[in-house]
mmCIF file as gemmi writes it, N, C-alpha and C atoms, coordinates in Angstrom:
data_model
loop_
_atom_site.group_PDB
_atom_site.id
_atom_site.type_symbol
_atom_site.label_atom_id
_atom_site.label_alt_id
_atom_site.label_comp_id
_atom_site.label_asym_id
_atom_site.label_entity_id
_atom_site.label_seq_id
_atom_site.pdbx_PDB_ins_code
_atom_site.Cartn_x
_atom_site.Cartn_y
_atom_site.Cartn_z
_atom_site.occupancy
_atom_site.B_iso_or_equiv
_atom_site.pdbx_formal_charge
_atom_site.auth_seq_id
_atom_site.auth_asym_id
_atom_site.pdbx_PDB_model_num
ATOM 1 N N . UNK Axp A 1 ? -17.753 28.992 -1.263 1 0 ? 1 A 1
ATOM 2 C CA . UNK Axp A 1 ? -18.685 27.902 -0.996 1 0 ? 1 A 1
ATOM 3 C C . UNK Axp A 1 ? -18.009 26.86 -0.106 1 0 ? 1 A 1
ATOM 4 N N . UNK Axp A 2 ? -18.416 26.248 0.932 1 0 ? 2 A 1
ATOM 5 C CA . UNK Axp A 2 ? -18.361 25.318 2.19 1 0 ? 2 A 1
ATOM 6 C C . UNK Axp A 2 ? -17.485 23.876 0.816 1 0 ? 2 A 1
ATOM 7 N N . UNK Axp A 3 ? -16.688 23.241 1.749 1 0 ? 3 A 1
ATOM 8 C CA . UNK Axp A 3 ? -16.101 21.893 0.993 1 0 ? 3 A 1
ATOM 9 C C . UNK Axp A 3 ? -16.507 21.128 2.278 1 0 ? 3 A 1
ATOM 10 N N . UNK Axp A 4 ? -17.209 20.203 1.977 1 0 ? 4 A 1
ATOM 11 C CA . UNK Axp A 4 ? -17.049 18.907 2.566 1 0 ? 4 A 1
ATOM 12 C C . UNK Axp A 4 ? -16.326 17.798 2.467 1 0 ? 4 A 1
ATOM 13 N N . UNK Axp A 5 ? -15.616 17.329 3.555 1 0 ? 5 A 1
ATOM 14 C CA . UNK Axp A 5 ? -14.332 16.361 3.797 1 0 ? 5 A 1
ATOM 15 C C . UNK Axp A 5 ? -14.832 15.258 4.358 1 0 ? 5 A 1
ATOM 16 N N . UNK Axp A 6 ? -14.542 13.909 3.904 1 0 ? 6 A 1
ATOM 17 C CA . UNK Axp A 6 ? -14.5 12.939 4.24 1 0 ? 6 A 1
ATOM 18 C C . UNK Axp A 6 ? -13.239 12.359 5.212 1 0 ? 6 A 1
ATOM 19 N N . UNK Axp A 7 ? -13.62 12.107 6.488 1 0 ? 7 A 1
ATOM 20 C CA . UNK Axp A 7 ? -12.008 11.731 7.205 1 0 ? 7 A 1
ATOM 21 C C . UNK Axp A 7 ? -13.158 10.042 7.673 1 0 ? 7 A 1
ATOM 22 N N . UNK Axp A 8 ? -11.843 9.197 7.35 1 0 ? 8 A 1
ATOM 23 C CA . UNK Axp A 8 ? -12.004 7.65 7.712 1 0 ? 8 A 1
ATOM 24 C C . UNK Axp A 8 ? -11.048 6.951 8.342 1 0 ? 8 A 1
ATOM 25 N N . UNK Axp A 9 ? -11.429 6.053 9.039 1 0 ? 9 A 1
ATOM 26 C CA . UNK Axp A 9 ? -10.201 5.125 9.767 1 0 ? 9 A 1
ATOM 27 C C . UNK Axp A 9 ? -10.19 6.076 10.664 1 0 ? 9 A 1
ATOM 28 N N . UNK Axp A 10 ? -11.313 6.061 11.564 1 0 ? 10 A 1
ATOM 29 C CA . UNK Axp A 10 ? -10.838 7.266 12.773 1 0 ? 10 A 1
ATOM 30 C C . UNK Axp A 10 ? -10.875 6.543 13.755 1 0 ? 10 A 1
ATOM 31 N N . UNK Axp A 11 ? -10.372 6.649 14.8 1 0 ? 11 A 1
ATOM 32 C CA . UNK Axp A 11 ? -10.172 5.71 16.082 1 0 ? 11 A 1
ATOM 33 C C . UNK Axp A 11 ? -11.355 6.066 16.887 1 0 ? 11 A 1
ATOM 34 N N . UNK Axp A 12 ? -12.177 4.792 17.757 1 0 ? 12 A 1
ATOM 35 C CA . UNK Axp A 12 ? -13.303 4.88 18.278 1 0 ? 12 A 1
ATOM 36 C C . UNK Axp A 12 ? -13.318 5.968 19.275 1 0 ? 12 A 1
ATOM 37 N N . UNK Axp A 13 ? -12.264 6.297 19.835 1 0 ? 13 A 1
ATOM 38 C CA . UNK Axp A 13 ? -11.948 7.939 20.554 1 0 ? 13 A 1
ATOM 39 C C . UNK Axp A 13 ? -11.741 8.725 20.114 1 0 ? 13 A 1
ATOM 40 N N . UNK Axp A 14 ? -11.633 9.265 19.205 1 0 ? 14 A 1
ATOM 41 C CA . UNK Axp A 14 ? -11.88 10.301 18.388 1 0 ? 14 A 1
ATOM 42 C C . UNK Axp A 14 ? -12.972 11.33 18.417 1 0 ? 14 A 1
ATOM 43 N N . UNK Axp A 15 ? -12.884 12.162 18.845 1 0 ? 15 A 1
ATOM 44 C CA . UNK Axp A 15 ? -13.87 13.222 19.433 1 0 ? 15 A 1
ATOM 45 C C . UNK Axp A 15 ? -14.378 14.244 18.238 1 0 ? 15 A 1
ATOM 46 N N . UNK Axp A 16 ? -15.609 14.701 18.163 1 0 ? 16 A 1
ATOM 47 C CA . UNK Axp A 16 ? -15.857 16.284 16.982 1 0 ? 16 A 1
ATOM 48 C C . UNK Axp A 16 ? -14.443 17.193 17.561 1 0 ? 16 A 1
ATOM 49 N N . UNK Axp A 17 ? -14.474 17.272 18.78 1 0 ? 17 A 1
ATOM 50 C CA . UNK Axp A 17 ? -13.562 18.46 19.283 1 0 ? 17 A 1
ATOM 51 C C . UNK Axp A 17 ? -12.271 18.408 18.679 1 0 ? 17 A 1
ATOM 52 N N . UNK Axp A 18 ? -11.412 16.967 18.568 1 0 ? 18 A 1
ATOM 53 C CA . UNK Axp A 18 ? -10.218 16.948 17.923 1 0 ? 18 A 1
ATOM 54 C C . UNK Axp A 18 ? -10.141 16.879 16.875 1 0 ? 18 A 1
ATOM 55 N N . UNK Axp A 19 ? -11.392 16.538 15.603 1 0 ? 19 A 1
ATOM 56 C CA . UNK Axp A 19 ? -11.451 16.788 14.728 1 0 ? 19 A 1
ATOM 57 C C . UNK Axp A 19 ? -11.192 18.286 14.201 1 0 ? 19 A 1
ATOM 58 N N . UNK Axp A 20 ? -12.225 19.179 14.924 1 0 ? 20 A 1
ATOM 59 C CA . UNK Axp A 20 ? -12.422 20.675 14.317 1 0 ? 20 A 1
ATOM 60 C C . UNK Axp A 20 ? -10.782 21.5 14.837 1 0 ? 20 A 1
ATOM 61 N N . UNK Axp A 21 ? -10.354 20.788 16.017 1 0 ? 21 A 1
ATOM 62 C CA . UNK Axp A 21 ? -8.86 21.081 16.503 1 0 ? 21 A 1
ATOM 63 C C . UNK Axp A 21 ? -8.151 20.772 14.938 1 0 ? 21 A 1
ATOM 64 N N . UNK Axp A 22 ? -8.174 19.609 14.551 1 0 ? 22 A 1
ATOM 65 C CA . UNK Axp A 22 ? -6.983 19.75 13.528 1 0 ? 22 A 1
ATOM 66 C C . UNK Axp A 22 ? -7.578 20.054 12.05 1 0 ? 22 A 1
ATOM 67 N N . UNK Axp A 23 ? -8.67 20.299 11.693 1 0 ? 23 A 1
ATOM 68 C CA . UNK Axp A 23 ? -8.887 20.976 10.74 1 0 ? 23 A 1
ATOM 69 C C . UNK Axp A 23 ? -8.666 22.112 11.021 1 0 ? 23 A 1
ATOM 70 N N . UNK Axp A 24 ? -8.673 22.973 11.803 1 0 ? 24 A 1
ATOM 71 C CA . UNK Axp A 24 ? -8.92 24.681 11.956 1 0 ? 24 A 1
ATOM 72 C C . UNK Axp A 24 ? -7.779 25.214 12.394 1 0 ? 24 A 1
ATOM 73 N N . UNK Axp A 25 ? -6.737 24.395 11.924 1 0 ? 25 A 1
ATOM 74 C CA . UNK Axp A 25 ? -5.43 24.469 11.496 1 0 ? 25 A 1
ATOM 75 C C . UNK Axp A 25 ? -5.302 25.352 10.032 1 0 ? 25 A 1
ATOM 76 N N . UNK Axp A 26 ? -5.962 24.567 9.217 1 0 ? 26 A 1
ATOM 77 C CA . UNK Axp A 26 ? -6.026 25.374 7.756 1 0 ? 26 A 1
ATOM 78 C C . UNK Axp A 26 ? -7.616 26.374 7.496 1 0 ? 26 A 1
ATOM 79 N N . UNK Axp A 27 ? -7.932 27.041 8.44 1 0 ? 27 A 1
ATOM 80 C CA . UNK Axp A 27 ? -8.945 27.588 8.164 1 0 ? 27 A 1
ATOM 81 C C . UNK Axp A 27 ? -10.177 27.697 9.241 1 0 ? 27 A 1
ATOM 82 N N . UNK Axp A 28 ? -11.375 28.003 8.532 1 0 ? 28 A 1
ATOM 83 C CA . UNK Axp A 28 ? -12.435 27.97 9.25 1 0 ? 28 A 1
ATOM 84 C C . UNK Axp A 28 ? -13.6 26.64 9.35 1 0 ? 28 A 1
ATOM 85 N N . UNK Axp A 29 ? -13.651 26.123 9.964 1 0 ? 29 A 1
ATOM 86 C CA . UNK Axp A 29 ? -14.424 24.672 10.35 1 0 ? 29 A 1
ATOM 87 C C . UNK Axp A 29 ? -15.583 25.052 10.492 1 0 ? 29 A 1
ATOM 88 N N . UNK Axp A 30 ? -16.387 24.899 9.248 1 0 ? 30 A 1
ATOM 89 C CA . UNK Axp A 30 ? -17.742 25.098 9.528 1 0 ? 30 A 1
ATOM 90 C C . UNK Axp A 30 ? -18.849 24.174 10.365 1 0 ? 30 A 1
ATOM 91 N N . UNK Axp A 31 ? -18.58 23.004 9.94 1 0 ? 31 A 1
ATOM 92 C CA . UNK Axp A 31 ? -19.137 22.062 10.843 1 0 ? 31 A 1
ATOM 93 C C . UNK Axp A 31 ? -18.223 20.822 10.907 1 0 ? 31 A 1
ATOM 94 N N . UNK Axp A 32 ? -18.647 19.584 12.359 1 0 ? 32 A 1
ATOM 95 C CA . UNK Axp A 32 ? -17.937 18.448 12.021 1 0 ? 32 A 1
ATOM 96 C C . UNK Axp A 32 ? -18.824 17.554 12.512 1 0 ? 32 A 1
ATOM 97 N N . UNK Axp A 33 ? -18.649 16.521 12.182 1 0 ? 33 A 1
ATOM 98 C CA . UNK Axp A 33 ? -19.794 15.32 12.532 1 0 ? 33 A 1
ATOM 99 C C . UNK Axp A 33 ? -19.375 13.972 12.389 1 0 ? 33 A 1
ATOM 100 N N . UNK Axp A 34 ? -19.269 13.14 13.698 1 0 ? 34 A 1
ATOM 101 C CA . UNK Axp A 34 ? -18.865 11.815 13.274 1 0 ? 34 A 1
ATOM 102 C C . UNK Axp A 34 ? -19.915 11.08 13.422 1 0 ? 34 A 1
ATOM 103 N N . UNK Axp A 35 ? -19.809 9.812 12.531 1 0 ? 35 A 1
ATOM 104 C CA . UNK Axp A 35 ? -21.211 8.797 12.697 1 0 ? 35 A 1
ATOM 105 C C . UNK Axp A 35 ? -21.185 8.01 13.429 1 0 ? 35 A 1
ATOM 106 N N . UNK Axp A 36 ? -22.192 8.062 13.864 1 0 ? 36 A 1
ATOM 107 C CA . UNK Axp A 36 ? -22.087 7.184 14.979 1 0 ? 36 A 1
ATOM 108 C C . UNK Axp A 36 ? -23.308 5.839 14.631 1 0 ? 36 A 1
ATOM 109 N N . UNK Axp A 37 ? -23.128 4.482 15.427 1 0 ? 37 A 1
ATOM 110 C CA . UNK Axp A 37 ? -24.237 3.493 14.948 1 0 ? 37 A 1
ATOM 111 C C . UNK Axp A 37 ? -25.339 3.636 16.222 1 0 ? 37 A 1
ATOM 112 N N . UNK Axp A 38 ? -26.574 3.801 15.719 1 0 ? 38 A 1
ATOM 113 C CA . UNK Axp A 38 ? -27.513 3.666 15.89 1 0 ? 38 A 1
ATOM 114 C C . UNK Axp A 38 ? -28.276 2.792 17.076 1 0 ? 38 A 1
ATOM 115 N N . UNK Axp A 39 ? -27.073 1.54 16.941 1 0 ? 39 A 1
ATOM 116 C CA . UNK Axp A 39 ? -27.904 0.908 17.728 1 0 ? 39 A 1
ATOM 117 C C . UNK Axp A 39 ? -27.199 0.648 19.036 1 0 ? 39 A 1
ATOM 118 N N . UNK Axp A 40 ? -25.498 0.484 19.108 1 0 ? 40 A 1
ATOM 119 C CA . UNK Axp A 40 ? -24.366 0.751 20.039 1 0 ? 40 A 1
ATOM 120 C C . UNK Axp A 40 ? -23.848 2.492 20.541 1 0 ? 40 A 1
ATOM 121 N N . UNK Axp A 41 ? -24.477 3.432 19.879 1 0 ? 41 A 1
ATOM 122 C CA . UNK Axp A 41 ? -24.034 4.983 19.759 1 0 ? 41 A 1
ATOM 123 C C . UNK Axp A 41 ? -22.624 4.729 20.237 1 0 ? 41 A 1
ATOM 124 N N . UNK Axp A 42 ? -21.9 3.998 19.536 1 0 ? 42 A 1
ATOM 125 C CA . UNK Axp A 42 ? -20.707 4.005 18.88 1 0 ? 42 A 1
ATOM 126 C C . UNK Axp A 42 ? -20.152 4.992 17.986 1 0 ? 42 A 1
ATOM 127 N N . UNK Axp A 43 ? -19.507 5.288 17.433 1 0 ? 43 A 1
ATOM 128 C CA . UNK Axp A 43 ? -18.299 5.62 16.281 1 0 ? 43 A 1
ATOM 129 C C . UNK Axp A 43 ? -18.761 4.923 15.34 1 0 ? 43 A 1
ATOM 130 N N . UNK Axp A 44 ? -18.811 5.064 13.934 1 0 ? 44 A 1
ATOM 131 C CA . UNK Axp A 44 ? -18.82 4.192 13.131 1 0 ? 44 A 1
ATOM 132 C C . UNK Axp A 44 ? -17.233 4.039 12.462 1 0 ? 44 A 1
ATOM 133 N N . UNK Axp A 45 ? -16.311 5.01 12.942 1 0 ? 45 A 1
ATOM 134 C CA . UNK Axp A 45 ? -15.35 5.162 12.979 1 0 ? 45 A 1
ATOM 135 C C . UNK Axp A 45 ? -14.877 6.083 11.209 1 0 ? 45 A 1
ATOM 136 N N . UNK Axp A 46 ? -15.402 6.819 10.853 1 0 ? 46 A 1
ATOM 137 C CA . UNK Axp A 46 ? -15.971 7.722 9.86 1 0 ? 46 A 1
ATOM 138 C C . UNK Axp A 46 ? -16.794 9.592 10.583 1 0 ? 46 A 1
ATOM 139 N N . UNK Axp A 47 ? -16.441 10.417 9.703 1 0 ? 47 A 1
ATOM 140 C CA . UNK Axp A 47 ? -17.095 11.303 9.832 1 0 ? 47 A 1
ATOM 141 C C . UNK Axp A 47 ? -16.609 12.479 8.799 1 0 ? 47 A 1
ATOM 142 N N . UNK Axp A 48 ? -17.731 13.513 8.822 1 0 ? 48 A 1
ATOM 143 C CA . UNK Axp A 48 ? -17.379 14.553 7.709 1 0 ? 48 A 1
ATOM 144 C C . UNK Axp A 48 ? -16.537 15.796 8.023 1 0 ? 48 A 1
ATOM 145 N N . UNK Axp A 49 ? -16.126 16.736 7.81 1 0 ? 49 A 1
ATOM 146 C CA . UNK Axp A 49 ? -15.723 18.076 8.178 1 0 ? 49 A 1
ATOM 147 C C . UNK Axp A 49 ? -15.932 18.975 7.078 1 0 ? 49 A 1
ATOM 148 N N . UNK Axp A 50 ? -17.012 20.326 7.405 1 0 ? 50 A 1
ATOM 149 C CA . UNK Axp A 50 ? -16.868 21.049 6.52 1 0 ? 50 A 1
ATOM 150 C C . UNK Axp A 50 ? -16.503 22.218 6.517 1 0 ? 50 A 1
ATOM 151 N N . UNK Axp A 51 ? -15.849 22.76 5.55 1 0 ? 51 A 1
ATOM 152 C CA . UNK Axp A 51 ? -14.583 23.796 5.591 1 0 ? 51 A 1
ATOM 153 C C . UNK Axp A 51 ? -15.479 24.903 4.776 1 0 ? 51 A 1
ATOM 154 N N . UNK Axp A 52 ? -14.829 26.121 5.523 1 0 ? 52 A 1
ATOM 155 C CA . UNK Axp A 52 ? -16.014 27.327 4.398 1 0 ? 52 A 1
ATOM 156 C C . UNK Axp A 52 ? -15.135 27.863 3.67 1 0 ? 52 A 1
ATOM 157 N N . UNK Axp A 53 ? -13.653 27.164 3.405 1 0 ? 53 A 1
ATOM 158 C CA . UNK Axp A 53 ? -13.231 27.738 1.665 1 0 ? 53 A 1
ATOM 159 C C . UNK Axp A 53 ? -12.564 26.676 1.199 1 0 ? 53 A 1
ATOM 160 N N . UNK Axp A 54 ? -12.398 26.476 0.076 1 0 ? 54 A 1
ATOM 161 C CA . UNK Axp A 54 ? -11.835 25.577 -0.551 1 0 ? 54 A 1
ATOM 162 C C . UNK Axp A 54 ? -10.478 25.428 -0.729 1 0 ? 54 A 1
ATOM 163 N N . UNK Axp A 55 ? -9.662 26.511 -0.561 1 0 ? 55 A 1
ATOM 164 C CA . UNK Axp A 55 ? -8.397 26.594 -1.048 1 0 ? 55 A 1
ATOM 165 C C . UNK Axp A 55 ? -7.974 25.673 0.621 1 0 ? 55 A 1
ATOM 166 N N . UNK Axp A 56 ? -8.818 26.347 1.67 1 0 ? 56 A 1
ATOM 167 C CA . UNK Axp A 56 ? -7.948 25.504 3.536 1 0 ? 56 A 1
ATOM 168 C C . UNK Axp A 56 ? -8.75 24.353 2.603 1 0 ? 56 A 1
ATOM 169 N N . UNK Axp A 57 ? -9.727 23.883 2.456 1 0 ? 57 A 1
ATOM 170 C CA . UNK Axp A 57 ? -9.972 22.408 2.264 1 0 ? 57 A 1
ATOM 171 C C . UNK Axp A 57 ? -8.96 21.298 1.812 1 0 ? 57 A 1
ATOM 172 N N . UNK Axp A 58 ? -8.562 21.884 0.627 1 0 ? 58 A 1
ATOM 173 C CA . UNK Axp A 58 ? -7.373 21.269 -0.23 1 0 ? 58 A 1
ATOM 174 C C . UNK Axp A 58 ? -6.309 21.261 0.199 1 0 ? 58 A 1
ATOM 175 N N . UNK Axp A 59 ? -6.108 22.532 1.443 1 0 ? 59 A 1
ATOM 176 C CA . UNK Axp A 59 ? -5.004 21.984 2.061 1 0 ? 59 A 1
ATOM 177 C C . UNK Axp A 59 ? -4.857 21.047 3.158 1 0 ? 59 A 1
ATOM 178 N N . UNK Axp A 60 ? -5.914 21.209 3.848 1 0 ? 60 A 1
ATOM 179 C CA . UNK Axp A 60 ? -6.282 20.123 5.006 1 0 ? 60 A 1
ATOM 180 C C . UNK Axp A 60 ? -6.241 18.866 4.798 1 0 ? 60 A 1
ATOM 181 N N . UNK Axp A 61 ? -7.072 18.569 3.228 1 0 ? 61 A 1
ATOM 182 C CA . UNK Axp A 61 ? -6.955 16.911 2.886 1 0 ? 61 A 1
ATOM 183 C C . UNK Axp A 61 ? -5.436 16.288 2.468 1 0 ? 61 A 1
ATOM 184 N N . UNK Axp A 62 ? -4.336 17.407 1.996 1 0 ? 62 A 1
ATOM 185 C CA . UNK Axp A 62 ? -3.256 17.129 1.425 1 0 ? 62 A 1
ATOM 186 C C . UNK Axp A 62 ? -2.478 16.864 2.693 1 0 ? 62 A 1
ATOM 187 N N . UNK Axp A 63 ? -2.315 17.932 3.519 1 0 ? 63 A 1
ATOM 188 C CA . UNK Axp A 63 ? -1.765 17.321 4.767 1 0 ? 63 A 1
ATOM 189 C C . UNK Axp A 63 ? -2.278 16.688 6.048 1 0 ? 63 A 1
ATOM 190 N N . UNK Axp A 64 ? -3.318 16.25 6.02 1 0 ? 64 A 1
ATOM 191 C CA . UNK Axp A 64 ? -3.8 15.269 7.193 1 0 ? 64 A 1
ATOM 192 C C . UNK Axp A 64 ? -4.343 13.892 6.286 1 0 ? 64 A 1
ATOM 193 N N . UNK Axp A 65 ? -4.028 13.399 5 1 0 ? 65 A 1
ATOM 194 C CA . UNK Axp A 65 ? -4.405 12.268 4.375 1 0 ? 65 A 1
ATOM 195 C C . UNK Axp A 65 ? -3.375 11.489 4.943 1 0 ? 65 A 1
ATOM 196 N N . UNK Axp A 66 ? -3.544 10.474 5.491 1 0 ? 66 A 1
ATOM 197 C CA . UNK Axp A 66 ? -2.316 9.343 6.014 1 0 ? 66 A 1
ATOM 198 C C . UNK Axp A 66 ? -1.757 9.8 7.403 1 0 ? 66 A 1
ATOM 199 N N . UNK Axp A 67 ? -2.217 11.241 7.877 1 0 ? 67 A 1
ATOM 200 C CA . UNK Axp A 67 ? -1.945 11.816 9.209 1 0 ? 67 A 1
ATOM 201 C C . UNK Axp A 67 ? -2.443 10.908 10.221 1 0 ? 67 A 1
ATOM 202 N N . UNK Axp A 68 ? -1.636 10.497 11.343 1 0 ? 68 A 1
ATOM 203 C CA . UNK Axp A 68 ? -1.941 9.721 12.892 1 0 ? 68 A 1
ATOM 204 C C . UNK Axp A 68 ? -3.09 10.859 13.623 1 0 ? 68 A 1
ATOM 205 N N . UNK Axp A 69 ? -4.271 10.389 13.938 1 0 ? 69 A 1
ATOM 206 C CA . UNK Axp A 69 ? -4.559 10.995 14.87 1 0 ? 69 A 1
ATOM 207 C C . UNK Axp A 69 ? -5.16 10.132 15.993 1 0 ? 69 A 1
ATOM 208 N N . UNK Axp A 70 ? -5.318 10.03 17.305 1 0 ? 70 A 1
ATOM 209 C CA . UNK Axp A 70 ? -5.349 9.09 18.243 1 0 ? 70 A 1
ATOM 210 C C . UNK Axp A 70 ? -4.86 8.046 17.942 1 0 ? 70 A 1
ATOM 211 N N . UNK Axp A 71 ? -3.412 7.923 17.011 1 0 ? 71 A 1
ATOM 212 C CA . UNK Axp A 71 ? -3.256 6.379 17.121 1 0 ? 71 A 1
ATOM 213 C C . UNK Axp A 71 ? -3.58 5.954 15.895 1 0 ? 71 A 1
ATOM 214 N N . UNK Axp A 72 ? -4.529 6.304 14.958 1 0 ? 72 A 1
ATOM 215 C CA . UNK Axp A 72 ? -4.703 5.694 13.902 1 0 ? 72 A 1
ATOM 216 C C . UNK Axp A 72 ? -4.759 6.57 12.323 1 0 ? 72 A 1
ATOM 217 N N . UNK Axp A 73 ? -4.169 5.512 11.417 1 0 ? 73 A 1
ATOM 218 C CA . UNK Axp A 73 ? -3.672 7.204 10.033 1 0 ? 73 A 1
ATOM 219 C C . UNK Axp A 73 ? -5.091 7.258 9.444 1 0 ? 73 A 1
ATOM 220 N N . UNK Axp A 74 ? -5.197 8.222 9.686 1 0 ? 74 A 1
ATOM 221 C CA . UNK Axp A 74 ? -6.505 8.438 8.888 1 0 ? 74 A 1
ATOM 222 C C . UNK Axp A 74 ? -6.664 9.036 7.491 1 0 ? 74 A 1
ATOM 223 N N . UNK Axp A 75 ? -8.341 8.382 6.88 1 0 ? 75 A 1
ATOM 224 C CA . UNK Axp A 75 ? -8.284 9.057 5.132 1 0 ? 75 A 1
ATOM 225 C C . UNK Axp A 75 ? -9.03 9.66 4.978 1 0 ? 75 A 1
ATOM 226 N N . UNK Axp A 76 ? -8.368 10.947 4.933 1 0 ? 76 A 1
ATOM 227 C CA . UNK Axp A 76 ? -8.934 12.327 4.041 1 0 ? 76 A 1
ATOM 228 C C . UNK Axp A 76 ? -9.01 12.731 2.589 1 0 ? 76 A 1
ATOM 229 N N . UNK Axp A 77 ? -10.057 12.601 2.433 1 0 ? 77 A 1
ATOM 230 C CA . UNK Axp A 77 ? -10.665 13.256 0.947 1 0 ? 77 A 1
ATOM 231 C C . UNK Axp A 77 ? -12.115 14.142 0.729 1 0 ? 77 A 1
ATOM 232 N N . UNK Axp A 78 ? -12.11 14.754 -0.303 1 0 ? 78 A 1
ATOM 233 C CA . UNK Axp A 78 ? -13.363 15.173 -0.401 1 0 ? 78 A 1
ATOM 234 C C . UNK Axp A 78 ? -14.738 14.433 -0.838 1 0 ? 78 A 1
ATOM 235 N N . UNK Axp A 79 ? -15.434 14.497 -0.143 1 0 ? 79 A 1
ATOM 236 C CA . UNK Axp A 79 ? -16.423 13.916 -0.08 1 0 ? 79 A 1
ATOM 237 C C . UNK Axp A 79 ? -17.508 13.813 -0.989 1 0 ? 79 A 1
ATOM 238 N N . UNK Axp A 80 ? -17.998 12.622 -1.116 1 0 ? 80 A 1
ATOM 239 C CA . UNK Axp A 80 ? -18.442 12.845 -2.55 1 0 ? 80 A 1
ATOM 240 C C . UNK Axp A 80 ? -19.79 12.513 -2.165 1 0 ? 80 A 1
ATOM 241 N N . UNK Axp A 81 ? -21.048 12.952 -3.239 1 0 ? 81 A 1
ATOM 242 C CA . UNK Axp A 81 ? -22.572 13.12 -2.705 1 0 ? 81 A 1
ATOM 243 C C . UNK Axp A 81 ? -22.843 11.601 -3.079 1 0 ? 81 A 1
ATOM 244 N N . UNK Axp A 82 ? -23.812 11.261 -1.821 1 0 ? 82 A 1
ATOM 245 C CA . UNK Axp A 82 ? -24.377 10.008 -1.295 1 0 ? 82 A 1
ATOM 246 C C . UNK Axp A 82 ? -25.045 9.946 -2.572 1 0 ? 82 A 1
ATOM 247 N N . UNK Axp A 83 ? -25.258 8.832 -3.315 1 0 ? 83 A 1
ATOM 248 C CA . UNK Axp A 83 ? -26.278 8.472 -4.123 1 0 ? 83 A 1
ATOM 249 C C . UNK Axp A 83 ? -28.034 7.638 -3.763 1 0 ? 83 A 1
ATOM 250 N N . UNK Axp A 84 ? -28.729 7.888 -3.946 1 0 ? 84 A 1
ATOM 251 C CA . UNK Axp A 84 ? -29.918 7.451 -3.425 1 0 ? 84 A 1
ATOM 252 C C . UNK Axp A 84 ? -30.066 6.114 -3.619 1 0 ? 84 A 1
ATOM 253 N N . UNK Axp A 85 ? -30.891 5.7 -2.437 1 0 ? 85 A 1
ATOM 254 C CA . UNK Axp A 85 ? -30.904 4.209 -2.495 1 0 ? 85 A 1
ATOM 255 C C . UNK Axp A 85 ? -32.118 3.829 -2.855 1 0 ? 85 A 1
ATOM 256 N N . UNK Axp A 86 ? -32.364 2.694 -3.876 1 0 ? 86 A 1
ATOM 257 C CA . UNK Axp A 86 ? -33.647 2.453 -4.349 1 0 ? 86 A 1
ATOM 258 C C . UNK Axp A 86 ? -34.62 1.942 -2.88 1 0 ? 86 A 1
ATOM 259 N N . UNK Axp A 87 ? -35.671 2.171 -3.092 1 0 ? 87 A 1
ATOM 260 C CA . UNK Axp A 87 ? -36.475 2.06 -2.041 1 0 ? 87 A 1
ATOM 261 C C . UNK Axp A 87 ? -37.551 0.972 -2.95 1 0 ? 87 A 1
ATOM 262 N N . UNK Axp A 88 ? -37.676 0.208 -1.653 1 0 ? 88 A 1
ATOM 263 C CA . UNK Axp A 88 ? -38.713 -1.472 -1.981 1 0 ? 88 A 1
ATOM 264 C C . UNK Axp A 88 ? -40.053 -1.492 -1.267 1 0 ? 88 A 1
ATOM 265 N N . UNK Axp A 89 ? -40.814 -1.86 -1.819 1 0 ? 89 A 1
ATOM 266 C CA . UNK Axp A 89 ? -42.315 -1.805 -1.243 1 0 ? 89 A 1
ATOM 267 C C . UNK Axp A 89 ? -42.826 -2.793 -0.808 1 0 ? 89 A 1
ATOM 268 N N . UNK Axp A 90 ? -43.539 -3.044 0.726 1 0 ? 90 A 1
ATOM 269 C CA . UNK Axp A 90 ? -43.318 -4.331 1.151 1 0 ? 90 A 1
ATOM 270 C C . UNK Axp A 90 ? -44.681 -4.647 0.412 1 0 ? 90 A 1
């Protein structure tokens, strides 16, 4: 089953491409995605990576947690599911 990774503190140059480059170091990179804002299509300087086994996952987050990439150490962990946001009725 696919692990989804949380990588943060990513530098506003930070590309999908160098992402899936240094995950697919430990494995197979199923997908990668950084967020971007909406209203600047900026970086939000955040994005996910998902790995299609768990054992490269665990290793990816162990050695790229506190890892430099463009310049800045970035934080890797596994990602944990968004909780829903109450919704208000105008």
């Amino acid at each position: 089953m696919a692990k989804k990774i949380y990588v943060g503190n990513l530098s506003y140059s930070t590309t999908e491409e160098t992402l899936r480059n240094q995950f697919s170091q430990f494995g197979e990179v199923v997908s990668v995605a950084i967020i971007m804002d909406k209203m600047t299509n900026r970086s939000k300087g955040f994005g996910f990576v998902e790995m299609a086994e768990d054992g490269a996952a665990a290793e990816a987050i162990s050695t790229l947690n506190q890892k430099e990439i463009d310049g800045r150490k970035v934080r890797v962990n596994e990602a944990e599911e968004r909780k829903p946001r109450p919704r208000f009725n105008k």
